[in-house]
C-alpha positions as a LaTeX table, in Angstrom:
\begin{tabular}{lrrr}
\hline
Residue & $x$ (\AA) & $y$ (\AA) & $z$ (\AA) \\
\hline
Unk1 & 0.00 & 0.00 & 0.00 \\
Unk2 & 1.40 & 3.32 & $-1.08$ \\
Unk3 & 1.13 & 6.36 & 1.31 \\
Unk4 & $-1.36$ & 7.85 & $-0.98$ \\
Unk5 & $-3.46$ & 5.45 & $-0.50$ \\
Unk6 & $-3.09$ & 5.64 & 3.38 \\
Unk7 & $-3.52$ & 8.93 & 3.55 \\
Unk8 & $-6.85$ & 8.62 & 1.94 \\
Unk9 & $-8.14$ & 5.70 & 4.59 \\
Unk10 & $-6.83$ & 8.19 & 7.77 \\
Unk11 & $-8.87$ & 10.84 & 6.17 \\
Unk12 & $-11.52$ & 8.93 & 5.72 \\
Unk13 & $-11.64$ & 7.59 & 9.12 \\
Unk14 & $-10.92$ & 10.81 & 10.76 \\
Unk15 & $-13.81$ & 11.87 & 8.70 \\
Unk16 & $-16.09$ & 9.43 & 10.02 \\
Unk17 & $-14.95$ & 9.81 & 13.45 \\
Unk18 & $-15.70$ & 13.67 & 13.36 \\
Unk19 & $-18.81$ & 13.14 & 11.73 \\
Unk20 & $-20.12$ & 10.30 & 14.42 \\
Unk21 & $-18.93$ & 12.97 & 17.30 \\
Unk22 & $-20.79$ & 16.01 & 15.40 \\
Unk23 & $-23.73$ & 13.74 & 15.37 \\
Unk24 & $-23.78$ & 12.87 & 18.91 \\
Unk25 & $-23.32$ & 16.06 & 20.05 \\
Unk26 & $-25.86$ & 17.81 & 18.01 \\
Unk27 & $-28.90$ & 14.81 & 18.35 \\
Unk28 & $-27.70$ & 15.25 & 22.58 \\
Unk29 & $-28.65$ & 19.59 & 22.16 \\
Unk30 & $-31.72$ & 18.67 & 19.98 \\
Unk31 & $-32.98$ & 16.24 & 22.79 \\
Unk32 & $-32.09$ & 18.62 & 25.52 \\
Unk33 & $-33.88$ & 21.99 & 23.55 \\
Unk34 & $-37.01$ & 20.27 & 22.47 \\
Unk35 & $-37.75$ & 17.56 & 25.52 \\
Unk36 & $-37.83$ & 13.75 & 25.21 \\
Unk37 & $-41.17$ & 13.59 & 24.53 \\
Unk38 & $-41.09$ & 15.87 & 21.81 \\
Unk39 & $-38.34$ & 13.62 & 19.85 \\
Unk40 & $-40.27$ & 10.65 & 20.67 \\
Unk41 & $-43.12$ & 11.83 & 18.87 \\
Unk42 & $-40.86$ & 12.98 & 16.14 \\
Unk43 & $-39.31$ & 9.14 & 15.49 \\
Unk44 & $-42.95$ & 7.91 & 15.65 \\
Unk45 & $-44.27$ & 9.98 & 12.42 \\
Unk46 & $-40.64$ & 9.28 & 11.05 \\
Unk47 & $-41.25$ & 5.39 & 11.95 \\
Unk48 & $-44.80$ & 5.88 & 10.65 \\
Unk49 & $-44.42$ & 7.30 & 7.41 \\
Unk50 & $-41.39$ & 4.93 & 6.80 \\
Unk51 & $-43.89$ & 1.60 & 7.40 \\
Unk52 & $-41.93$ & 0.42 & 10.55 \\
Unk53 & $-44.75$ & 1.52 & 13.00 \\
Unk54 & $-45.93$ & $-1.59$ & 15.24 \\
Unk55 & $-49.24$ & $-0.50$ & 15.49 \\
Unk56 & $-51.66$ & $-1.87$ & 12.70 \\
Unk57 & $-52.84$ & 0.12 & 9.92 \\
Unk58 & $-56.34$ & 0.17 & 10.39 \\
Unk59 & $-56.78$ & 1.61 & 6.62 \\
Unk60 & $-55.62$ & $-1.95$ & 5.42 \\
Unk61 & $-58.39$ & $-3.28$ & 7.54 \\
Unk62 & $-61.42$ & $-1.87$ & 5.87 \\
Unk63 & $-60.22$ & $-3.14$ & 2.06 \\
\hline
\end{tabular}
């Protein structure tokens, strides 16, 4: 492996490193601002709208 080519993997997992802290951090403030409750029901509509909601959809039920 030429250093070129390391270079580019440190990069890259300094970049992922940074990015994984930066995420943390920032979902950690948005918890604190908005409340626990208030990201809950966020994930729910997200969970929802994505089709991974446990609760049935009572829409299919009526066909």
């Amino acid at each position: 492996m030429n250093n070129n080519a390391r270079t580019r993997y440190v990069v890259f997992g300094l970049g992922a490193a940074v990015g994984s802290a930066i995420g943390l951090v920032l979902g950690s403030l948005l918890t604190y601002w908005l409340g626990e409750g208030t990201v809950r029901m966020i994930q729910r509509a997200v969970r929802r709208l994505a089709g991974g909601d446990d609760r049935p959809n009572f829409e299919m039920l009526l066909q």
